[in-house]
C-alpha positions, 0 to 999 in steps of 0.5 A, a space after each residue: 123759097 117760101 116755105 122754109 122747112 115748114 110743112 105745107 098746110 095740105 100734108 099737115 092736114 092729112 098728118 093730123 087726120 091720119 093721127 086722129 084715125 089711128 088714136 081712134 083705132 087704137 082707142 077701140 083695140 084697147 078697150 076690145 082687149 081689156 074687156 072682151 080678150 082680157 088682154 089687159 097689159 096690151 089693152 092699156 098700153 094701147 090706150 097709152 099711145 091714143 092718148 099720146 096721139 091726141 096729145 100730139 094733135 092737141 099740140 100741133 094745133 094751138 095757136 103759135 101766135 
């Protein structure tokens, strides 16, 4: 109709903004694992996939144009 398969900018907002928050918690997980549990394995690997997340939101945003 007048979307053609393209995800309407007030679900791609709430996507995006669920994606920064969850980046952010695991973020803080991490960094409470490697220097408070000493827990560095699981640590690092959360930090892995915030980085991830924000590559993703970096990528969703740039301009097509």
């Amino acid at each position: 109709m007048g979307h053609s398969g393209a995800i309407p900018r007030a679900m791609s907002a709430v996507i995006l903004s669920i994606l920064m928050l969850a980046g952010f918690a695991l973020s803080i997980g991490g960094l409470y694992l490697i220097g408070w549990r000493r827990d560095a394995k699981r640590g690092w690997l959360m930090l892995a996939a915030a980085m991830v997340m924000f590559g993703n939101v970096a990528i969703l945003t740039m301009p097509v144009d």
